[in-house]
N, C-alpha and C positions, 0 to 999 in steps of 0.2 A: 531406304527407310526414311521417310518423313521426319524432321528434327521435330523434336519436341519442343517447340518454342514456349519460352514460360508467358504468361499472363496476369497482368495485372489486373487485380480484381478490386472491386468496390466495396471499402469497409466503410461504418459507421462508426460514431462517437462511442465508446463505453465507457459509464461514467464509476462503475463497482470497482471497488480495489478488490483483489484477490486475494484470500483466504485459506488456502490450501488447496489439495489437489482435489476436490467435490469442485471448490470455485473456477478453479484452474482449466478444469472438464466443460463449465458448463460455460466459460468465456471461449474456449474456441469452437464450441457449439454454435456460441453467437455468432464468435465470426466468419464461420464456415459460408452461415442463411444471409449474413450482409454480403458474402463473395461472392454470393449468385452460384456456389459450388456446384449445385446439382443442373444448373444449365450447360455449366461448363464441362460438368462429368458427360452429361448427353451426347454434344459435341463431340466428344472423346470417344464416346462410345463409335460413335457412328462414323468415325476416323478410324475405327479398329475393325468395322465391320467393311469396311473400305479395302482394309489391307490384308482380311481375309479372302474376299475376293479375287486379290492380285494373285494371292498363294494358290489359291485355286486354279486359278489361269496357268499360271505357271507352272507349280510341282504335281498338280493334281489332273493335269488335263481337260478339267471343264469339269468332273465327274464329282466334286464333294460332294455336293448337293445340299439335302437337307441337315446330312449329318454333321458336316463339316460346318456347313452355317450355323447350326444350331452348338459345336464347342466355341467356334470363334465367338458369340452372341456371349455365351456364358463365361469366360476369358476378359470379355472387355465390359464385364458387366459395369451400368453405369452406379451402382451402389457401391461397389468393389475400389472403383475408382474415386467416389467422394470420399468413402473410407478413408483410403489413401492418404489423400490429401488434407483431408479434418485430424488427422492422427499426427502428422505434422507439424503444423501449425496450431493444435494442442500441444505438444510434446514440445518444441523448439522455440515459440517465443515468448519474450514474460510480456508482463504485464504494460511496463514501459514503452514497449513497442507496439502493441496492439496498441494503447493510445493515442501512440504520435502516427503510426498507421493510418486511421481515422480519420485524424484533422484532416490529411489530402482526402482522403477520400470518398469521405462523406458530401466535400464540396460538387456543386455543379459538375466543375472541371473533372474531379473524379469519375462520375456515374455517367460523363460522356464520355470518357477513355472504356470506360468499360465497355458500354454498350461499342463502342468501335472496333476493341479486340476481338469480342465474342461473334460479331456480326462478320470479319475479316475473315478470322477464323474458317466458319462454316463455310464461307462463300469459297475460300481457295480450297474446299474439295472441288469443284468443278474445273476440268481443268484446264478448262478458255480459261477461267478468271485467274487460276495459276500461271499460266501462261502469260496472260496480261503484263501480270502485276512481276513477272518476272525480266520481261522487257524490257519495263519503266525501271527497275533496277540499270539494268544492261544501258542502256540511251545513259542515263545518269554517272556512270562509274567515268572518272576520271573529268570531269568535267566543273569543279568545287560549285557544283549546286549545294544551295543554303541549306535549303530541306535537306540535302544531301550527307552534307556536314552536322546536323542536329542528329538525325535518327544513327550516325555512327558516334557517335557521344552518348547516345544513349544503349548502342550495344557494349561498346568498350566498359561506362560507368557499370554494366549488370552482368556483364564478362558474359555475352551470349554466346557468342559463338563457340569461344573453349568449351564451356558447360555442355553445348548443346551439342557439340563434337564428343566430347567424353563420354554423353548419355547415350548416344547412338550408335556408338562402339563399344560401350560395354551391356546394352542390348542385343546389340548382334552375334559377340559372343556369348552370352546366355543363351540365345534361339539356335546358332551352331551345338552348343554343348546339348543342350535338349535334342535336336535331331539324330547328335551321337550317342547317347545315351538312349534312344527309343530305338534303335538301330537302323537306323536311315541314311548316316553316313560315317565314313572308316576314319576318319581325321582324330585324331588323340587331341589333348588339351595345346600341345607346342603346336601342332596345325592349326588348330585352329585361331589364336591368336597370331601367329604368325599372315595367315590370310586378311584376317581383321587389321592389324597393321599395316600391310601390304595395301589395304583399301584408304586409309586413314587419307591422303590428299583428297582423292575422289567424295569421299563423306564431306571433307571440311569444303571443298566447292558446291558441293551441293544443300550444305545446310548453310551459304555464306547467300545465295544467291535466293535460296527460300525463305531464308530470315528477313533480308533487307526486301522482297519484294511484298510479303507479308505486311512488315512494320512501315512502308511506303503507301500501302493501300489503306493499312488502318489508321493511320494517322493523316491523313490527308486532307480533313476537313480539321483537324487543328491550327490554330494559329501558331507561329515561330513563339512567341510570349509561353501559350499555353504547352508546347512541348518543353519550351524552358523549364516552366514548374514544375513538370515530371522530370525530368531529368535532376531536377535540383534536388524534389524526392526522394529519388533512387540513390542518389550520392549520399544519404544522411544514412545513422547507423538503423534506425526503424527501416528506413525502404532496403540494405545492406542486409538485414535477420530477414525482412520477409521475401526477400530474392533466395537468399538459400534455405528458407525452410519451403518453398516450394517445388524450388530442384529437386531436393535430399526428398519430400514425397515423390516424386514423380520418378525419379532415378529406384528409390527401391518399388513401387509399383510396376514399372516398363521392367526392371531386371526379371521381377518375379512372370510378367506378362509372358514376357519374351522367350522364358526356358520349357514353359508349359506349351505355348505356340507350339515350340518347335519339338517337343516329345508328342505332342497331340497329333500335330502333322507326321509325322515317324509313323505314326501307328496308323492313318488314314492313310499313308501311301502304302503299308501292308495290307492293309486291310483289305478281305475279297468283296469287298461290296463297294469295292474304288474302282 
């Protein structure tokens, strides 16, 4: 499974103090439309339509078809997923932080991180450019390139890879529990984590090697100065609340994604029209 890498988005300045929870509602409304959320839910979607496909390959024999595309479609809906994430980031930051949020990233430097994450992003569905950029990790490891040393400062300061380990194992057990649960497969709850453990090195090579070739393509046309200032970001308690209140959406959106996948799939490999 694809780690969920979190993304830095592009906020602007808000200058309203907050009010209660009408005001509260309608600043992380705002800041939703400055994060470019709904490009980003796209993207998402169309990464989950990706990994529908696989499933189909795989447990389905080529035969979902239309039906199968059309629950994965509905599963990764991309409203489903701004929800998500606007629920979040309403819920989880105050006001404090959405302003110091801002100051980065309103700037230049901001609105060019973003436009480079979301642009990485899409591009590593293909999977030359996956490949590529997975490479240029592999050539790099062990060799104290500068570049190399900045963007692991900047996993370590946003704790990616744990995070992105934990959300991808406890995704995969939701999608095992869902296929046990639609009667798909005989593994009780101790199997199933048990196997999910049992995977845990495997996952964390995989999402170590996806991450840094990810955040090496995206970040490429920055200069060492301008990855500083992000990094310098990310270490302050504002880029600290908006790294976890991005997680904390995406972790309970994938857990939820992930149990339905896999009871919908249950029922598509019973199904006689499979």
């Amino acid at each position: 499974m694809r780690p969920l890498v979190r993304l830095r988005i592009c906020l602007a300045i808000l200058t309203v103090v907050l009010a209660g929870p009408l005001q509260a509602a309608s600043e992380g409304e705002a800041l939703a439309r400055i994060l470019r959320l709904e490009e980003l839910a796209t993207a998402l979607h169309e990464e989950g339509l990706d990994h529908g496909r696989s499933l189909d390959a795989e447990m389905l024999i080529g035969k979902g078809g239309t039906y199968w595309a059309g629950e994965v479609a509905e599963l990764y809906d991309a409203d489903r997923i701004a929800g998500a994430i606007r629920a979040a980031l309403t819920e989880e930051l105050a006001a404090d932080q959405i302003a110091a949020s801002a100051a980065f990233f309103e700037t230049p430097l901001g609105q060019e991180i973003l436009a480079l994450e979301i642009a990485a992003r899409v591009s590593m569905r293909d999977a030359d450019v996956e490949a590529a950029a997975r490479a240029t990790y592999d050539a790099l490891k062990g060799t104290g390139d500068a570049r190399l040393a900045l963007v692991s400062r900047f996993v370590e300061v946003n704790d990616l890879v744990e995070r992105n380990v934990a959300g991808a194992m406890s995704a995969s057990v939701q999608f095992l529990l869902g296929l046990s649960d639609g009667g798909a497969s005989g593994l009780d709850d101790s199997a199933i984590l048990a196997q999910v453990w049992g995977e845990e090195g495997a996952t964390r090579e995989e999402t170590e090697n996806w991450l840094f070739g990810y955040l090496l393509m995206a970040y490429r046309p920055l200069s060492d100065d301008d990855l500083a200032a992000y990094i310098a970001f990310s270490e302050s308690p504002a880029g600290h609340a908006l790294n976890a209140a991005l997680f904390s959406g995406f972790d309970v959106l994938y857990r939820g994604i992930s149990y339905e996948l896999g009871l919908r799939l249950a029922a598509a490999m019973k199904s006689s029209d499979i």
